[in-house]
PDB file with SEQRES, HELIX, SHEET and CRYST1 records, atoms N, CA, C and O in Angstrom:
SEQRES   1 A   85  UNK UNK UNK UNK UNK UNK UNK UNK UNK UNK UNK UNK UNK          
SEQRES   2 A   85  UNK UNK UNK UNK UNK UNK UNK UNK UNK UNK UNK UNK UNK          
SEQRES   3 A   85  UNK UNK UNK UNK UNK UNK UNK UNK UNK UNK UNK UNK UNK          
SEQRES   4 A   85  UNK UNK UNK UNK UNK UNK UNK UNK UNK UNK UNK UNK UNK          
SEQRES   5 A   85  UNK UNK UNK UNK UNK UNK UNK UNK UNK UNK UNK UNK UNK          
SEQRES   6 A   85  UNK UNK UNK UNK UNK UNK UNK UNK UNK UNK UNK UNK UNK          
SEQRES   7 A   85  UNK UNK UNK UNK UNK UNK UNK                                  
HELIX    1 AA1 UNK A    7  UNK A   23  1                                  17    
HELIX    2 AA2 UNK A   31  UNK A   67  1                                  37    
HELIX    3 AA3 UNK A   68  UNK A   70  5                                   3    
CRYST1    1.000    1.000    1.000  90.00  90.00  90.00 P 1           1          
ATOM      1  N   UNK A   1     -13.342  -5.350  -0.056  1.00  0.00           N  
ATOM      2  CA  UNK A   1     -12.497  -6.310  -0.729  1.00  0.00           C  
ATOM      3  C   UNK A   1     -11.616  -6.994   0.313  1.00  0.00           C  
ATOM      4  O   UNK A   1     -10.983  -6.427   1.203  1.00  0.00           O  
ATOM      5  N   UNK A   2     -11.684  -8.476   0.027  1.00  0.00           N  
ATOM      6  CA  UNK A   2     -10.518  -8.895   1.374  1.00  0.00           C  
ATOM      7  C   UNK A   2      -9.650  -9.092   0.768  1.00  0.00           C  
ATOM      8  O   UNK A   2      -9.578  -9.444  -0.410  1.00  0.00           O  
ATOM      9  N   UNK A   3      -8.488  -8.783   1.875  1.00  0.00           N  
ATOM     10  CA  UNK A   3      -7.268  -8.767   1.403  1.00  0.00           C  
ATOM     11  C   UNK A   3      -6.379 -10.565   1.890  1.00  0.00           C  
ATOM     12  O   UNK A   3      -6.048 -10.862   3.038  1.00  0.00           O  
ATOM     13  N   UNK A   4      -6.265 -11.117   1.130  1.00  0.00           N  
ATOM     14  CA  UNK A   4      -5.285 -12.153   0.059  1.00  0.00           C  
ATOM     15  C   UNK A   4      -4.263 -12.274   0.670  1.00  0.00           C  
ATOM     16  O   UNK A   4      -3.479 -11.399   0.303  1.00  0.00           O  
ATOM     17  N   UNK A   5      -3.878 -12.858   1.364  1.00  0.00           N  
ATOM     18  CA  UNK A   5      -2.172 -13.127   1.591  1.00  0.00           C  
ATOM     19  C   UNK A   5      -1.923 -15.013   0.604  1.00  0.00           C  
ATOM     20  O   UNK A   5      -2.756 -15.831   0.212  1.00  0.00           O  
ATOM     21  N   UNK A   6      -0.247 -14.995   0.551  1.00  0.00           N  
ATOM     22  CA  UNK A   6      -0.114 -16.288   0.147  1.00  0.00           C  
ATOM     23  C   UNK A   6       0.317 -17.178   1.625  1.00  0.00           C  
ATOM     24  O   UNK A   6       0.400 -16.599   2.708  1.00  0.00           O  
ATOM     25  N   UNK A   7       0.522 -18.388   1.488  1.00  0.00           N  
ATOM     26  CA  UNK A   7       0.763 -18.999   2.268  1.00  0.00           C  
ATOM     27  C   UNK A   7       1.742 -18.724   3.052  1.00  0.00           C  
ATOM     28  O   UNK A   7       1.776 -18.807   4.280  1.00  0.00           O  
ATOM     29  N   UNK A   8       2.829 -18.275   2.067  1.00  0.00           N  
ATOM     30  CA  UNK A   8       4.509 -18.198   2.162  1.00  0.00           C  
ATOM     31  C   UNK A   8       4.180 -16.657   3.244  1.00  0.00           C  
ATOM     32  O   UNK A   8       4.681 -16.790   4.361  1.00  0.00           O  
ATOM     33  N   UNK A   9       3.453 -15.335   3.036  1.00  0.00           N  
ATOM     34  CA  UNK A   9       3.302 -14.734   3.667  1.00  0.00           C  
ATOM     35  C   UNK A   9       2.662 -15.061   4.695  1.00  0.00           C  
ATOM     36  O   UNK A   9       3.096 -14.433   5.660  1.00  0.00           O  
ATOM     37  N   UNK A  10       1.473 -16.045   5.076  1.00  0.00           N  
ATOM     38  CA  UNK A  10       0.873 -16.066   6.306  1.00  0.00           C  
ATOM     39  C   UNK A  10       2.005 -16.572   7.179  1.00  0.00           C  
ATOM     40  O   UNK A  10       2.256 -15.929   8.198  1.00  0.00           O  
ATOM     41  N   UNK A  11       2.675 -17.594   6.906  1.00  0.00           N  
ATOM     42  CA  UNK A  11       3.796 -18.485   7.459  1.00  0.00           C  
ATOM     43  C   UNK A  11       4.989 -17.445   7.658  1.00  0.00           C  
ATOM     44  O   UNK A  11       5.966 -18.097   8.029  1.00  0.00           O  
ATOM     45  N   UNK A  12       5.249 -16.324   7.578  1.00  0.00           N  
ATOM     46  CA  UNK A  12       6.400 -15.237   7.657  1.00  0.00           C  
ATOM     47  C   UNK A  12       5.522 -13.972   8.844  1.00  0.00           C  
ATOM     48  O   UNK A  12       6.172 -13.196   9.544  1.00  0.00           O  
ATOM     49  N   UNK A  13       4.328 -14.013   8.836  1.00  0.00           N  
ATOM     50  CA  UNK A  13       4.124 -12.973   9.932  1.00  0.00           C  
ATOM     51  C   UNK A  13       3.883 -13.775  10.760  1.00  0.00           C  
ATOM     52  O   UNK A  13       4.445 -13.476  11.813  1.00  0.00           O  
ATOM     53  N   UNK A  14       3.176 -14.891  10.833  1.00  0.00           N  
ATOM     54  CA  UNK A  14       3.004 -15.610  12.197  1.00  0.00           C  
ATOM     55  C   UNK A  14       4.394 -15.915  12.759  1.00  0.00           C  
ATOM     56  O   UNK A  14       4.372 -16.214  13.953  1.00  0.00           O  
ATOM     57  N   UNK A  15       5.654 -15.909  12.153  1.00  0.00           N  
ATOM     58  CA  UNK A  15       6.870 -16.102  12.378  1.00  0.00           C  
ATOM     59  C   UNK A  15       7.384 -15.331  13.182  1.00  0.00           C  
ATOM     60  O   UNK A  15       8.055 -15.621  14.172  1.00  0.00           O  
ATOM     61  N   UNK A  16       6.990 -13.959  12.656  1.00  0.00           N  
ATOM     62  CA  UNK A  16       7.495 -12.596  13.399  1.00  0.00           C  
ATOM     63  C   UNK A  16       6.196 -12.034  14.204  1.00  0.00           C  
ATOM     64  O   UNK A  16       6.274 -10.896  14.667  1.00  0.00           O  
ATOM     65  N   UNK A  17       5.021 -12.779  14.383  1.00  0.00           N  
ATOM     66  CA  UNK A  17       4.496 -12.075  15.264  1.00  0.00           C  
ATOM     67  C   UNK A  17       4.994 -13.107  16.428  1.00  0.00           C  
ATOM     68  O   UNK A  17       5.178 -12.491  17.478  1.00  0.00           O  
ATOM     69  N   UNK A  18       5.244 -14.404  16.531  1.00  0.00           N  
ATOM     70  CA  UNK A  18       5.727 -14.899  17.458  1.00  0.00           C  
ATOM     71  C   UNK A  18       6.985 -14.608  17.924  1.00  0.00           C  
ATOM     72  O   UNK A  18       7.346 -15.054  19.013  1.00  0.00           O  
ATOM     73  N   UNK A  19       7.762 -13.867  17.195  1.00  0.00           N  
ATOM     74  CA  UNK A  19       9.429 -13.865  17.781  1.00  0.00           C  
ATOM     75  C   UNK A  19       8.724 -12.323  18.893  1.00  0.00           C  
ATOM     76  O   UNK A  19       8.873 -12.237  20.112  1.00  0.00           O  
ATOM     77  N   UNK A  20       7.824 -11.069  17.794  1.00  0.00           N  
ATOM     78  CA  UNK A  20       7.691 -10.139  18.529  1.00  0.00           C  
ATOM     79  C   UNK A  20       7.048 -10.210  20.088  1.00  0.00           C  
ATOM     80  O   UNK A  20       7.403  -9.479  21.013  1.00  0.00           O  
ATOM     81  N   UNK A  21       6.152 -11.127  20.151  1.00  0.00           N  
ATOM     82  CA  UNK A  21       5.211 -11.776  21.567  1.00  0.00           C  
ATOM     83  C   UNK A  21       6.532 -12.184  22.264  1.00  0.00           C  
ATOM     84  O   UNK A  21       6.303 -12.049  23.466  1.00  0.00           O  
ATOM     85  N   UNK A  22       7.516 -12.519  22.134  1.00  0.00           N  
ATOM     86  CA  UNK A  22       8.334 -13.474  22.918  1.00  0.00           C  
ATOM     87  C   UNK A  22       9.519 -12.617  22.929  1.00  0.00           C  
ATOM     88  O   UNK A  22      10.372 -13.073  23.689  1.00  0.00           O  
ATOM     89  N   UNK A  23       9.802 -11.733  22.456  1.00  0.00           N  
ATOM     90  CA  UNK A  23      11.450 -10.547  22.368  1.00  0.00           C  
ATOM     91  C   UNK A  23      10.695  -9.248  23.045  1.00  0.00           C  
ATOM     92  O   UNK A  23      11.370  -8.697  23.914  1.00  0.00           O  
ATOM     93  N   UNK A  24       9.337  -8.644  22.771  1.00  0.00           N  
ATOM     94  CA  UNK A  24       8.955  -7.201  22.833  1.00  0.00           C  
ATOM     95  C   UNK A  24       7.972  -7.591  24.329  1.00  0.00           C  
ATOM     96  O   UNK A  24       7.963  -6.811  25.282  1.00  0.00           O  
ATOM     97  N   UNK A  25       7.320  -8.674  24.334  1.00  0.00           N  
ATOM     98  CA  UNK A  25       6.215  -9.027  25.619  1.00  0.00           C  
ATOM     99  C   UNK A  25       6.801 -10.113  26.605  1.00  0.00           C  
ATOM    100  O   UNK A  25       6.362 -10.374  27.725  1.00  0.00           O  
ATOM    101  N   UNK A  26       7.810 -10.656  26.009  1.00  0.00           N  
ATOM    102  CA  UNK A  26       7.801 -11.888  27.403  1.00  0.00           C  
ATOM    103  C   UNK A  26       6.816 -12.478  27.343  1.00  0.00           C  
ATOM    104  O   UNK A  26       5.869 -12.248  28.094  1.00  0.00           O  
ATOM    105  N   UNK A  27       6.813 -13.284  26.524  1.00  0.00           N  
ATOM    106  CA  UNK A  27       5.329 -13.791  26.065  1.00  0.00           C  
ATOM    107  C   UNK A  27       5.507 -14.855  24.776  1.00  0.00           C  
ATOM    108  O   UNK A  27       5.510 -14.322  23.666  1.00  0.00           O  
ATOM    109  N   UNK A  28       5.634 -16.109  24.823  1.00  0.00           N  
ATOM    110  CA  UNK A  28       5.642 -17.300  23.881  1.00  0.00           C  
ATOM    111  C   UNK A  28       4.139 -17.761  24.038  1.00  0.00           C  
ATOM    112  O   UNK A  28       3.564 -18.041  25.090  1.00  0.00           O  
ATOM    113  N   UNK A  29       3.527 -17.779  22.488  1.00  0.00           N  
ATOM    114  CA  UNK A  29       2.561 -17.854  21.920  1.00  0.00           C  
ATOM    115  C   UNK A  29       2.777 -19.124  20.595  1.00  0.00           C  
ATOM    116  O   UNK A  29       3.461 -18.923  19.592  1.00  0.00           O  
ATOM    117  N   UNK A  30       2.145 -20.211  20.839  1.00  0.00           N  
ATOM    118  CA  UNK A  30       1.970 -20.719  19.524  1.00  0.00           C  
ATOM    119  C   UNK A  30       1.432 -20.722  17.998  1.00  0.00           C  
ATOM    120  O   UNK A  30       0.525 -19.933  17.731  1.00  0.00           O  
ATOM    121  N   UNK A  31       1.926 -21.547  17.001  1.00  0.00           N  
ATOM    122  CA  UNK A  31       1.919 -20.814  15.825  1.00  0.00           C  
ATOM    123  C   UNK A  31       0.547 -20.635  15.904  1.00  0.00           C  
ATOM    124  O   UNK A  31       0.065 -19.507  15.799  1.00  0.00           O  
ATOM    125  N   UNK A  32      -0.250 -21.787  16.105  1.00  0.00           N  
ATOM    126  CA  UNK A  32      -2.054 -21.340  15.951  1.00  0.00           C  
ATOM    127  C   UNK A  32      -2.446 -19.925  16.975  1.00  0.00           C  
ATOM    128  O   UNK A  32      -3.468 -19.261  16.796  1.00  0.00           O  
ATOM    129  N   UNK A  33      -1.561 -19.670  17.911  1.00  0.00           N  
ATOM    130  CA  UNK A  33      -2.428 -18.656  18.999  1.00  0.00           C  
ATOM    131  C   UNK A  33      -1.921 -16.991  17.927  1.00  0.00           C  
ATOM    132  O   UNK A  33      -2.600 -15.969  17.829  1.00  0.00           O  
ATOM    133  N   UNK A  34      -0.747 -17.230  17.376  1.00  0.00           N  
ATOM    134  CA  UNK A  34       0.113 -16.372  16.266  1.00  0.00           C  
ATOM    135  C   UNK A  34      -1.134 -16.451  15.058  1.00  0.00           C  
ATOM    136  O   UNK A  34      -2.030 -15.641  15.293  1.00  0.00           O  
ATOM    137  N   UNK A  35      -1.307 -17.119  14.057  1.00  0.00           N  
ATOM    138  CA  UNK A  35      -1.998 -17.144  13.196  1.00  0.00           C  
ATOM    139  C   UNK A  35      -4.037 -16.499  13.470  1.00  0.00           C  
ATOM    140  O   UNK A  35      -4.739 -15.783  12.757  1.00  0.00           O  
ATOM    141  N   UNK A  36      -4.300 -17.138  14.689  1.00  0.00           N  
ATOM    142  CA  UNK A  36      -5.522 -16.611  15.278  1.00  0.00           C  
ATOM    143  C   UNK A  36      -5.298 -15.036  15.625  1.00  0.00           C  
ATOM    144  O   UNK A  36      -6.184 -14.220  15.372  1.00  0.00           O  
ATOM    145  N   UNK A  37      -4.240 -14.710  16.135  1.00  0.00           N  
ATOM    146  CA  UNK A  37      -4.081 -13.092  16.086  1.00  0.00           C  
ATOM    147  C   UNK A  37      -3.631 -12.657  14.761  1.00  0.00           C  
ATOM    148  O   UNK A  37      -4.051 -11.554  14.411  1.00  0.00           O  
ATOM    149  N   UNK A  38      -3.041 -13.142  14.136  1.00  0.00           N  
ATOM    150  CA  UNK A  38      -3.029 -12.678  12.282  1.00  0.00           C  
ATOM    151  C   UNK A  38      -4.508 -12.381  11.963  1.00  0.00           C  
ATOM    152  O   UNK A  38      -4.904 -11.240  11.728  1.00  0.00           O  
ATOM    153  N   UNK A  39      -5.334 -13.513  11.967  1.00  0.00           N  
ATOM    154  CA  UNK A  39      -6.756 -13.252  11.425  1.00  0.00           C  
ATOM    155  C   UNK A  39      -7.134 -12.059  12.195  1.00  0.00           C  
ATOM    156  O   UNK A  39      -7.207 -11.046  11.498  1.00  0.00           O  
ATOM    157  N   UNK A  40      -7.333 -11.939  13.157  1.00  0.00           N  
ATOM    158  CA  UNK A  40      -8.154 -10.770  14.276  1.00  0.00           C  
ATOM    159  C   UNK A  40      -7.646  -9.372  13.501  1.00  0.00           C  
ATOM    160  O   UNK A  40      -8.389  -8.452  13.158  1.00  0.00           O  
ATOM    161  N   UNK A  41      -6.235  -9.439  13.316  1.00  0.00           N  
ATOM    162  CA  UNK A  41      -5.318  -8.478  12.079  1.00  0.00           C  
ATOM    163  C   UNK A  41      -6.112  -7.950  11.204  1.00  0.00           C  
ATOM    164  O   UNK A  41      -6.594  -6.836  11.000  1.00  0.00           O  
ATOM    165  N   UNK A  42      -6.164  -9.368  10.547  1.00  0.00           N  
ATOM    166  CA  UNK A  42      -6.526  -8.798   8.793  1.00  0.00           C  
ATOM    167  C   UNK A  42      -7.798  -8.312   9.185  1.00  0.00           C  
ATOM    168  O   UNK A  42      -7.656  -7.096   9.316  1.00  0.00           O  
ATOM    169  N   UNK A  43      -8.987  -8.635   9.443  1.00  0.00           N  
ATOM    170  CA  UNK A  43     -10.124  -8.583   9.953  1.00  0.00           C  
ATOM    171  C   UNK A  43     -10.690  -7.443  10.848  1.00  0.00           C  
ATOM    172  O   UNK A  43     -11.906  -7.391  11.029  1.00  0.00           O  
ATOM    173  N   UNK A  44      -9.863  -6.532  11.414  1.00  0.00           N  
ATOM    174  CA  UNK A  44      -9.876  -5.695  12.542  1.00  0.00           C  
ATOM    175  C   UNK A  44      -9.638  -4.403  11.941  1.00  0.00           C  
ATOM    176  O   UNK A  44     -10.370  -3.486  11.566  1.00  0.00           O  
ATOM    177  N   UNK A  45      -7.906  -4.689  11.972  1.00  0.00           N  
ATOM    178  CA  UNK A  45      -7.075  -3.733  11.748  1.00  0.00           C  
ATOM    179  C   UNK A  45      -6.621  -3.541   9.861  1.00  0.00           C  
ATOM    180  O   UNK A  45      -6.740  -2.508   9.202  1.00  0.00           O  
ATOM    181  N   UNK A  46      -6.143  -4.784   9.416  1.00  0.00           N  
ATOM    182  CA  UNK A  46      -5.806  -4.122   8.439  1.00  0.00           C  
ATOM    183  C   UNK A  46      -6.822  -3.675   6.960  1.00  0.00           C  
ATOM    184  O   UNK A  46      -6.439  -3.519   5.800  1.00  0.00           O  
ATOM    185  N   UNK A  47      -8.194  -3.555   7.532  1.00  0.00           N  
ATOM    186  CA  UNK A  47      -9.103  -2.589   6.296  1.00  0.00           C  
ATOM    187  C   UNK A  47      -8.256  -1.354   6.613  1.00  0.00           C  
ATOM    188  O   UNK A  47      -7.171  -1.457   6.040  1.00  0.00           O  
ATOM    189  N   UNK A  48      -8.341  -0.456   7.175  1.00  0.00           N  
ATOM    190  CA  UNK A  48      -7.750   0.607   7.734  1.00  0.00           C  
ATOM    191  C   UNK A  48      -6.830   1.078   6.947  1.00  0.00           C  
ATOM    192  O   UNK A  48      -6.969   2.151   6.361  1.00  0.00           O  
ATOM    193  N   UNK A  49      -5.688   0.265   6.832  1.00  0.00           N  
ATOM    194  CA  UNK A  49      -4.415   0.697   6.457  1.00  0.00           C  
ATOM    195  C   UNK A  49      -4.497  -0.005   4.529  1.00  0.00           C  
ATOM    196  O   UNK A  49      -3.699   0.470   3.721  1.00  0.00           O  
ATOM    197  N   UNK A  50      -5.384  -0.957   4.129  1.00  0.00           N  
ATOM    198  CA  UNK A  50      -5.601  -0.932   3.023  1.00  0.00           C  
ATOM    199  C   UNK A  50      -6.422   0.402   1.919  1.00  0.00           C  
ATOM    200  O   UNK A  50      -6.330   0.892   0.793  1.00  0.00           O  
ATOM    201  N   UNK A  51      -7.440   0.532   3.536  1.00  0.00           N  
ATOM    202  CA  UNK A  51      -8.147   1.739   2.627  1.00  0.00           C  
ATOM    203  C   UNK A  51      -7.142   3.337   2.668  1.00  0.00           C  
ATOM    204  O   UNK A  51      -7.152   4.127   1.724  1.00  0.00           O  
ATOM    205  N   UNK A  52      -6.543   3.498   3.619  1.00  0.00           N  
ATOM    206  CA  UNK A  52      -5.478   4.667   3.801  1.00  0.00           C  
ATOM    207  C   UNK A  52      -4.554   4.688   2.341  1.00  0.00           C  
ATOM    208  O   UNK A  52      -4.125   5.718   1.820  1.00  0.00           O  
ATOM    209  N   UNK A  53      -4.344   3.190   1.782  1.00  0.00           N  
ATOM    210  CA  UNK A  53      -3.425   3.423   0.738  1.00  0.00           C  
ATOM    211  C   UNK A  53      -4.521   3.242  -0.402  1.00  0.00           C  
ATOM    212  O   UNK A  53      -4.051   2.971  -1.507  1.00  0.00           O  
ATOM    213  N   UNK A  54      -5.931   3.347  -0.314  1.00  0.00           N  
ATOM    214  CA  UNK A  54      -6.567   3.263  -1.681  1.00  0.00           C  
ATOM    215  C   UNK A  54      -6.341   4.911  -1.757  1.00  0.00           C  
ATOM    216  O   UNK A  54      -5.777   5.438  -2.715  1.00  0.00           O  
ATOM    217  N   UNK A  55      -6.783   5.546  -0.780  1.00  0.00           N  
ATOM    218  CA  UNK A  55      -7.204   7.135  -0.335  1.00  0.00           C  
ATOM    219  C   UNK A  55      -5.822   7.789  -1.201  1.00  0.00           C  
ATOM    220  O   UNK A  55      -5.814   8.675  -2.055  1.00  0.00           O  
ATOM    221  N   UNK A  56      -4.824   7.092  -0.701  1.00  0.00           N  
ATOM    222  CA  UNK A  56      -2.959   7.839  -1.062  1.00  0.00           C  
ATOM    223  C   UNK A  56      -3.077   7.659  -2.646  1.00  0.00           C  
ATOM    224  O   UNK A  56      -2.919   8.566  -3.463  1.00  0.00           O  
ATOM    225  N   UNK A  57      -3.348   6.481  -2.903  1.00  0.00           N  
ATOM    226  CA  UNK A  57      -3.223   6.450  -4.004  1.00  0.00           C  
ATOM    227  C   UNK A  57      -4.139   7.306  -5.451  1.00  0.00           C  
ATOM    228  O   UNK A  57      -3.680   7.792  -6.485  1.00  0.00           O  
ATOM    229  N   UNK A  58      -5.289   7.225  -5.045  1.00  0.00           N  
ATOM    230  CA  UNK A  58      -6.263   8.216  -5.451  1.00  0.00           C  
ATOM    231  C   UNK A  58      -5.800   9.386  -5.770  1.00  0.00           C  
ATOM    232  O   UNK A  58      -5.650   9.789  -6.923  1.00  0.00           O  
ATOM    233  N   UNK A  59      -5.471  10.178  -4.443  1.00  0.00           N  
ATOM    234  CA  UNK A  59      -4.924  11.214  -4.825  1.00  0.00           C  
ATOM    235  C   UNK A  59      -3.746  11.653  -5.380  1.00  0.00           C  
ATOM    236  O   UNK A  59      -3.565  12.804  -5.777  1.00  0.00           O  
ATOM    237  N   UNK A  60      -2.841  10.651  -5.422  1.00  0.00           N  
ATOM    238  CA  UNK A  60      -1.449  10.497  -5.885  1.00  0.00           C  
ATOM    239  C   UNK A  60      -1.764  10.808  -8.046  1.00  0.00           C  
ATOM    240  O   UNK A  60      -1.272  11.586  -8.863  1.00  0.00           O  
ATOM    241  N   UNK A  61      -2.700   9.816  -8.115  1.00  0.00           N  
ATOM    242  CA  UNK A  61      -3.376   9.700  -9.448  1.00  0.00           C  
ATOM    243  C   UNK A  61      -4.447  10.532  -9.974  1.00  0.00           C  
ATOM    244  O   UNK A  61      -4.936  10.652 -11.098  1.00  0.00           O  
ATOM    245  N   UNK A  62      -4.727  11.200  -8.577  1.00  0.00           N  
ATOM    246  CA  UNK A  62      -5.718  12.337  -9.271  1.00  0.00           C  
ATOM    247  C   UNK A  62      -4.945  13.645  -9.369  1.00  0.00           C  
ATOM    248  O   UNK A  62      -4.882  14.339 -10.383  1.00  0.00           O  
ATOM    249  N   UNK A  63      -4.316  13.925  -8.104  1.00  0.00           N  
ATOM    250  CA  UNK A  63      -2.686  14.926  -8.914  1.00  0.00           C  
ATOM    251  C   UNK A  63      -2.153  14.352 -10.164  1.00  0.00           C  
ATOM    252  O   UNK A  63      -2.446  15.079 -11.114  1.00  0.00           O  
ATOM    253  N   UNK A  64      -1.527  13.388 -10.479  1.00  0.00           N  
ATOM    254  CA  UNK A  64      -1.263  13.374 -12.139  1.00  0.00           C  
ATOM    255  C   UNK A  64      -2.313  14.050 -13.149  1.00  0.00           C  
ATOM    256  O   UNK A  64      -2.062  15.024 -13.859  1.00  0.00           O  
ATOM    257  N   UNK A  65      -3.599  13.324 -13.083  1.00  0.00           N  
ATOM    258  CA  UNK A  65      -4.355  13.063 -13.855  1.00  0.00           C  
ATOM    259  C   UNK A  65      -4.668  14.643 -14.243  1.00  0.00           C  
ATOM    260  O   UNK A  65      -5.079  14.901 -15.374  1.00  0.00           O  
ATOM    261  N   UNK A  66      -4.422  15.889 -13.081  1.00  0.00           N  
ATOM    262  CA  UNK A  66      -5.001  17.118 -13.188  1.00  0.00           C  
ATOM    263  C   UNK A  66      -3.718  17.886 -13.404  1.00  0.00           C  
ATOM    264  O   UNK A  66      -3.731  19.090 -13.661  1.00  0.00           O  
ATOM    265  N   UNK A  67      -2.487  17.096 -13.283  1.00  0.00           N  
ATOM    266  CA  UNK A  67      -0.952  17.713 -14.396  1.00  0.00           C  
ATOM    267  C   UNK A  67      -1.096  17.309 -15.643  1.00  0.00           C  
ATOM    268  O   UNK A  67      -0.227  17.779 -16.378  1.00  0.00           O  
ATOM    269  N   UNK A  68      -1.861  16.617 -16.166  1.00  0.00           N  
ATOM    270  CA  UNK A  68      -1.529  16.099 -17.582  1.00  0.00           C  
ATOM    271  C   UNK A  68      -1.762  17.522 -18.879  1.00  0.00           C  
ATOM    272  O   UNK A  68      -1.055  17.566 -19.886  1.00  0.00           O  
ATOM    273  N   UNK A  69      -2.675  18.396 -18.633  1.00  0.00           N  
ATOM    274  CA  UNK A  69      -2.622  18.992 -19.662  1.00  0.00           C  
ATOM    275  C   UNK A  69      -1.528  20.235 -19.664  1.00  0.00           C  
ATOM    276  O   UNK A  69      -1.380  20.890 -20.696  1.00  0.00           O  
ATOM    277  N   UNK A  70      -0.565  20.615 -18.149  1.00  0.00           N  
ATOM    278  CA  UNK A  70       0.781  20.943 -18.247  1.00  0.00           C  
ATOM    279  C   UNK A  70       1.851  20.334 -18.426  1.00  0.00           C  
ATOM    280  O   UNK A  70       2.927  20.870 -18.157  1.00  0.00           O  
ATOM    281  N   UNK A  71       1.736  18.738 -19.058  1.00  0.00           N  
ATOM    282  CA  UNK A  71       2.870  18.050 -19.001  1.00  0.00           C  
ATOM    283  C   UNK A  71       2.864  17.826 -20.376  1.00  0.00           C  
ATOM    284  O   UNK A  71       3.827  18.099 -21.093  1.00  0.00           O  
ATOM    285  N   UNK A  72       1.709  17.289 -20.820  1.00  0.00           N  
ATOM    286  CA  UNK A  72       1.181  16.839 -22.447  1.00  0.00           C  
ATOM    287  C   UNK A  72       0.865  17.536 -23.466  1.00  0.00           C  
ATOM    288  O   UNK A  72       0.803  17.110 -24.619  1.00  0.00           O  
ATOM    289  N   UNK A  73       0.610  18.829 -23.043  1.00  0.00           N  
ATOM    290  CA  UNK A  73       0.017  19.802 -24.034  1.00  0.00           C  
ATOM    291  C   UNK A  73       1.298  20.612 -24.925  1.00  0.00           C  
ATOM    292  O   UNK A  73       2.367  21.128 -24.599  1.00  0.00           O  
ATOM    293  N   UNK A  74       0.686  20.448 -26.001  1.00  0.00           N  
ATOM    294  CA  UNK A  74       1.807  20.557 -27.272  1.00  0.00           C  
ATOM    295  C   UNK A  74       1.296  22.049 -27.723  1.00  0.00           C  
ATOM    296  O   UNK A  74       0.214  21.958 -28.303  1.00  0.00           O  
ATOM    297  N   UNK A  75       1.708  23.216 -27.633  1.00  0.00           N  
ATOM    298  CA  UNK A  75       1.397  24.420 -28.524  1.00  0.00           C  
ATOM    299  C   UNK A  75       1.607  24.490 -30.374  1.00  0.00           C  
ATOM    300  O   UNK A  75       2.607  24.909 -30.958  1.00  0.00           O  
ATOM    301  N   UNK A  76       0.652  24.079 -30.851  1.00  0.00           N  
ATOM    302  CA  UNK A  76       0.392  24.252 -32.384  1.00  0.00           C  
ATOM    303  C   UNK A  76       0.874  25.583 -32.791  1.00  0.00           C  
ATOM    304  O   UNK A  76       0.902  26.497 -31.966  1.00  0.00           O  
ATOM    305  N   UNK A  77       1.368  25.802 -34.370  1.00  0.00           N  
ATOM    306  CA  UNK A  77       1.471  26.739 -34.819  1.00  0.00           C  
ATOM    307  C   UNK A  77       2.357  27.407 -34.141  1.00  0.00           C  
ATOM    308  O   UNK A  77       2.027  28.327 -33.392  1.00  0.00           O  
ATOM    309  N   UNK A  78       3.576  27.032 -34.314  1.00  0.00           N  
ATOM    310  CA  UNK A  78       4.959  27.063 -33.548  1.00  0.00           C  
ATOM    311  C   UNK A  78       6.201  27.344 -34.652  1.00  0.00           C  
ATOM    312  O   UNK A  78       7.152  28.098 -34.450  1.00  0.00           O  
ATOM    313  N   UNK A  79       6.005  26.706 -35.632  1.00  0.00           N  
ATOM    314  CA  UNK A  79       7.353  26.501 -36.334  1.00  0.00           C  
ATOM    315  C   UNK A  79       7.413  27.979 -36.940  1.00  0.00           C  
ATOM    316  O   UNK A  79       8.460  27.971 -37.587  1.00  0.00           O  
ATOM    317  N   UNK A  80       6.876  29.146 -37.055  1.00  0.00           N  
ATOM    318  CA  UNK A  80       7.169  30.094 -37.533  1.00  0.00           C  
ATOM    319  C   UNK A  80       7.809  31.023 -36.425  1.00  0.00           C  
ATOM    320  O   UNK A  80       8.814  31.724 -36.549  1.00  0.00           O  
ATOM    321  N   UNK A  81       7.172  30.904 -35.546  1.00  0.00           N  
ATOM    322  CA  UNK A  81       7.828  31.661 -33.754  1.00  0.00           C  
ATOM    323  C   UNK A  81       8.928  31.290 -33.888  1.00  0.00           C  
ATOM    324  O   UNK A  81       9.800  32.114 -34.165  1.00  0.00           O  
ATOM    325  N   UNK A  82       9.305  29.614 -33.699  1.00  0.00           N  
ATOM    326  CA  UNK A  82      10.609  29.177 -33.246  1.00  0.00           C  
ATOM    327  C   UNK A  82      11.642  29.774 -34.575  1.00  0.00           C  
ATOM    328  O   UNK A  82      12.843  29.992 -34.414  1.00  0.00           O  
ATOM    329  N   UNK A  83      11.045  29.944 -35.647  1.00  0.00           N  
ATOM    330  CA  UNK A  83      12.410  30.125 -36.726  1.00  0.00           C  
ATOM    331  C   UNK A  83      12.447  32.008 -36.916  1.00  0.00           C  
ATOM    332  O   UNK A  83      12.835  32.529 -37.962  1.00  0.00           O  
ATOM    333  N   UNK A  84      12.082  32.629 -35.986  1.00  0.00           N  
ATOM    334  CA  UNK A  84      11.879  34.266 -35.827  1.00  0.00           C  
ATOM    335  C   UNK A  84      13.098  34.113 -35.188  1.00  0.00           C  
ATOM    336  O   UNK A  84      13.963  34.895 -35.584  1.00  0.00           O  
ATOM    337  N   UNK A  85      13.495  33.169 -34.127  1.00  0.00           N  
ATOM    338  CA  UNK A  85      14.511  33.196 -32.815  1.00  0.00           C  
ATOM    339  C   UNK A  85      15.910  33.606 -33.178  1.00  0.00           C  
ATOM    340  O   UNK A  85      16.779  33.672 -32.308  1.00  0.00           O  
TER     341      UNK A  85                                                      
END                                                                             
């Protein structure tokens, strides 16, 4: 699945990948040489860290999914126990 940015986001990392090239490298890069390393990004690197959070999430939801019958489960045939108390 590729991952989607909006405009407003492509225009905000090429922002900060250029301040980072030019504050962290000593190194001024234009917005196209910024945006051409965005793509190499999405394309390279960030499957990786999309699929790391499909993986987190999975299991995040497959732990729920295998609490539900200690969270949801209602014991029937109760109201005579509880009024013994």
């Amino acid at each position: 699945m590729a991952i989607e940015l909006s405009k407003q986001e492509v225009d905000d990392i090429v922002h900060s990948l250029r301040k980072y090239c030019k504050e962290e490298l000593e190194q001024e890069i234009s917005g196209m040489q910024a945006k051409f390393l965005l793509d190499y990004i999405m394309k390279e690197i960030a499957p990786f860290a999309y699929n790391k959070g499909i993986k987190d999430a999975e299991a995040y939801f497959q732990a729920k999914v295998e609490d539900l019958p200690g969270i949801c489960f209602e014991e029937g045939m109760t109201y005579w126990h509880k009024k013994r108390k």
